[in-house]
C-alpha positions in Angstrom: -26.2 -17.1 -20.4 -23.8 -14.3 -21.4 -22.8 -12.1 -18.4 -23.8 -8.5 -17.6 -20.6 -7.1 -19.1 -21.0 -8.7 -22.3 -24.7 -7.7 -22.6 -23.3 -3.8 -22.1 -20.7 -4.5 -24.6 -23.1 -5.7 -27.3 -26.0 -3.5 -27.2 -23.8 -0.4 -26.7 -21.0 -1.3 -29.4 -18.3 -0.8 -26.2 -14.8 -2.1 -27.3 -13.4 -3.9 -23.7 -9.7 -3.5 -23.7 -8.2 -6.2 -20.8 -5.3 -4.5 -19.2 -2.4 -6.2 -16.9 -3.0 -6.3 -13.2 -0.9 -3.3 -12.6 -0.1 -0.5 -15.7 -0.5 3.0 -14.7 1.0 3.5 -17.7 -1.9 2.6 -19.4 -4.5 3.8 -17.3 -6.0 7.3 -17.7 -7.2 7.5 -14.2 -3.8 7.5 -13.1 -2.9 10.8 -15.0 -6.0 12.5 -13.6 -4.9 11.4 -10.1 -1.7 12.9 -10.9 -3.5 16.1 -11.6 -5.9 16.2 -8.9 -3.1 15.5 -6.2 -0.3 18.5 -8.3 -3.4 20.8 -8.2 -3.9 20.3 -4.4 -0.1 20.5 -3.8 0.0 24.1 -5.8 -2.7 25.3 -3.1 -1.8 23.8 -0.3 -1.5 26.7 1.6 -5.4 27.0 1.5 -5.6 23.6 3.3 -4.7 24.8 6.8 -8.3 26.5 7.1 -9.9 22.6 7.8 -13.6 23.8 6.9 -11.9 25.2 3.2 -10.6 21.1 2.6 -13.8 19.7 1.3 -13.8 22.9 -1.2 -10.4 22.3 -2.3 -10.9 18.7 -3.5 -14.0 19.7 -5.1 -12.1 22.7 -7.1 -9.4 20.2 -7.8 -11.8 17.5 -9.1 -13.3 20.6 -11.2 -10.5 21.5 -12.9 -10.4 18.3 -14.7 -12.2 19.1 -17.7 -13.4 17.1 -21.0 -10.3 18.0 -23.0 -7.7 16.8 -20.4 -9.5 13.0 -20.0 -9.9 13.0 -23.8 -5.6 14.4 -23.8 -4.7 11.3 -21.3 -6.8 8.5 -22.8 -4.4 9.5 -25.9 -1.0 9.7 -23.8 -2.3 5.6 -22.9 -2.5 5.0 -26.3 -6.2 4.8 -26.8 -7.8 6.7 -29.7 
């Protein structure tokens, strides 16, 4: 009986790349990490009013729009 990741695979036409235990390098998540964390580094000064936090990692998270996941799949290597 084929697994659940092979039945999303099929009916969805996914391509499942395997990737090493540990390669930022090819992993866009790590680039929008990167991001996220620069962007809350830039306005930290905001941070020091503890209700404003919870808004700040929101605004950070927001700023990561369509173009810049599609820009570091590509910096990975993925087309």
């Amino acid at each position: 009986m084929p697994n659940s990741i092979s039945l999303f695979q099929h009916f969805l036409g996914a391509k499942l790349i395997y990737l090493p235990p540990y390669s930022p390098d090819l992993d866009p998540a790590e680039q929008s990490f990167h991001f996220i964390k620069t962007w809350l580094k830039r306005h930290q000064d905001e941070a020091f009013d503890t209700a404003r936090r919870p808004w700040l990692i929101y605004e950070a998270s927001a700023a990561v729009t369509s173009d810049l996941a599609v820009a570091w799949i590509g910096n990975c290597g993925y087309t």
